[in-house]
C-alpha positions in Angstrom: 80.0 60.7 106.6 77.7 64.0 107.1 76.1 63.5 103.9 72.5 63.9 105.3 74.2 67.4 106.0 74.6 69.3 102.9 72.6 72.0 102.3 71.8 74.1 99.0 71.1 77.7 99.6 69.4 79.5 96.5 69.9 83.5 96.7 67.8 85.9 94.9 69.8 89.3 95.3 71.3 92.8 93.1 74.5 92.1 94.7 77.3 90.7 92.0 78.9 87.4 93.1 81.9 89.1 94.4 79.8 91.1 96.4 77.9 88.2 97.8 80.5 86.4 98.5 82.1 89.2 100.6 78.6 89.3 102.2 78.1 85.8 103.1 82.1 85.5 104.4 81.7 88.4 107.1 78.3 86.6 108.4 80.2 83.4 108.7 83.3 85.2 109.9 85.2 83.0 106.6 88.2 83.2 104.5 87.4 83.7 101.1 89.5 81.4 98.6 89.4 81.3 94.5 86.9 84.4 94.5 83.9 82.5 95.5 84.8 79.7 98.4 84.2 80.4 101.9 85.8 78.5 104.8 84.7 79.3 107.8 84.8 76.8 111.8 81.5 75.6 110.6 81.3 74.9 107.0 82.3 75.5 103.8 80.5 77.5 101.2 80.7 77.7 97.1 78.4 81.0 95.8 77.9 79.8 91.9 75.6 81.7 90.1 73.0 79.7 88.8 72.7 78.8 84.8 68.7 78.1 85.5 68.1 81.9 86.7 65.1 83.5 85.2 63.4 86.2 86.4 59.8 85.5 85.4 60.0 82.1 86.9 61.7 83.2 89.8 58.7 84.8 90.7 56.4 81.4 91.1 55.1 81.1 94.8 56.0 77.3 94.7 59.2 76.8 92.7 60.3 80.2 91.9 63.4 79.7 94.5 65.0 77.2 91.8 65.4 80.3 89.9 66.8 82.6 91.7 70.5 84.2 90.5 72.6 82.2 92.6 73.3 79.4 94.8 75.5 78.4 98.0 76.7 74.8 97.9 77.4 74.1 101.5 79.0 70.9 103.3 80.2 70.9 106.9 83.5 71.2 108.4 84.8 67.9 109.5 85.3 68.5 113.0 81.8 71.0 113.6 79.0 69.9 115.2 76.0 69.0 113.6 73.7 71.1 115.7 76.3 74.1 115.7 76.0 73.7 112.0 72.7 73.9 111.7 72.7 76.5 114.0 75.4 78.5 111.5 73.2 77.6 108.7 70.1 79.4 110.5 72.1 82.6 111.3 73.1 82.4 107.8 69.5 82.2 106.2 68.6 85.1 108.4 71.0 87.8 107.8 70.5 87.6 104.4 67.1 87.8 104.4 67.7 90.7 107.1 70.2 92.5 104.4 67.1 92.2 102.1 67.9 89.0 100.0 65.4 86.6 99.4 66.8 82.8 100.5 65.5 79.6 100.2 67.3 76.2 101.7 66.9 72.9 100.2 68.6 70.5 102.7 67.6 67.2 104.3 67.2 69.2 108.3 64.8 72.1 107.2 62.6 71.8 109.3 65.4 72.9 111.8 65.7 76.0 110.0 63.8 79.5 110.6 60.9 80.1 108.8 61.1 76.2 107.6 64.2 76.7 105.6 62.6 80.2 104.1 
């Protein structure tokens, strides 16, 4: 079981979810399947938009990340790696925030991840 690996990406961006999802499948050189799941060698990825988005809370220094417009739902491949998934994870986090998105990563192996998971 790679429970302890799931991570929860929350994404505040302009793009639309179609466009995000196209964004997030070339960075993880994925397929995209039912408009917004990505497959890629490393994981697998679900962009939702999320029903909590507010932008007045999204702007707290502390929690505002909970509140951004969407959120990536990611589980591992069965056959990756765990420290080439983490490593896909951390390439992940930093294109978008390259691209200009803000990103935030709730997952149990942050402190892994660049910047301390954002």
């Amino acid at each position: 079981m790679k429970d302890h690996l799931f991570c929860k990406i929350f994404v505040e961006s302009v793009l639309t979810e179609k466009d995000l999802t196209d964004v997030i499948s070339n960075i993880v050189n994925g397929t995209i399947e039912l408009e917004h799941y990505i497959t890629s060698a490393a994981m697998e990825i679900d962009v939702l938009e999320n029903d909590e988005s507010d932008d007045v809370l999204s702007k707290d220094s502390n929690t505002g990340f909970l509140y951004y417009r969407y959120y990536l739902d990611i589980e591992p491949t069965d056959d990756v790696a765990e420290s080439n998934y983490i490593f896909e994870i951390s390439h992940l986090l930093e294109d978008l925030w390259n691209q200009g998105n803000k990103a935030v990563a709730a997952c149990d192996f942050e402190e892994e991840l660049p910047k301390l998971a954002g």
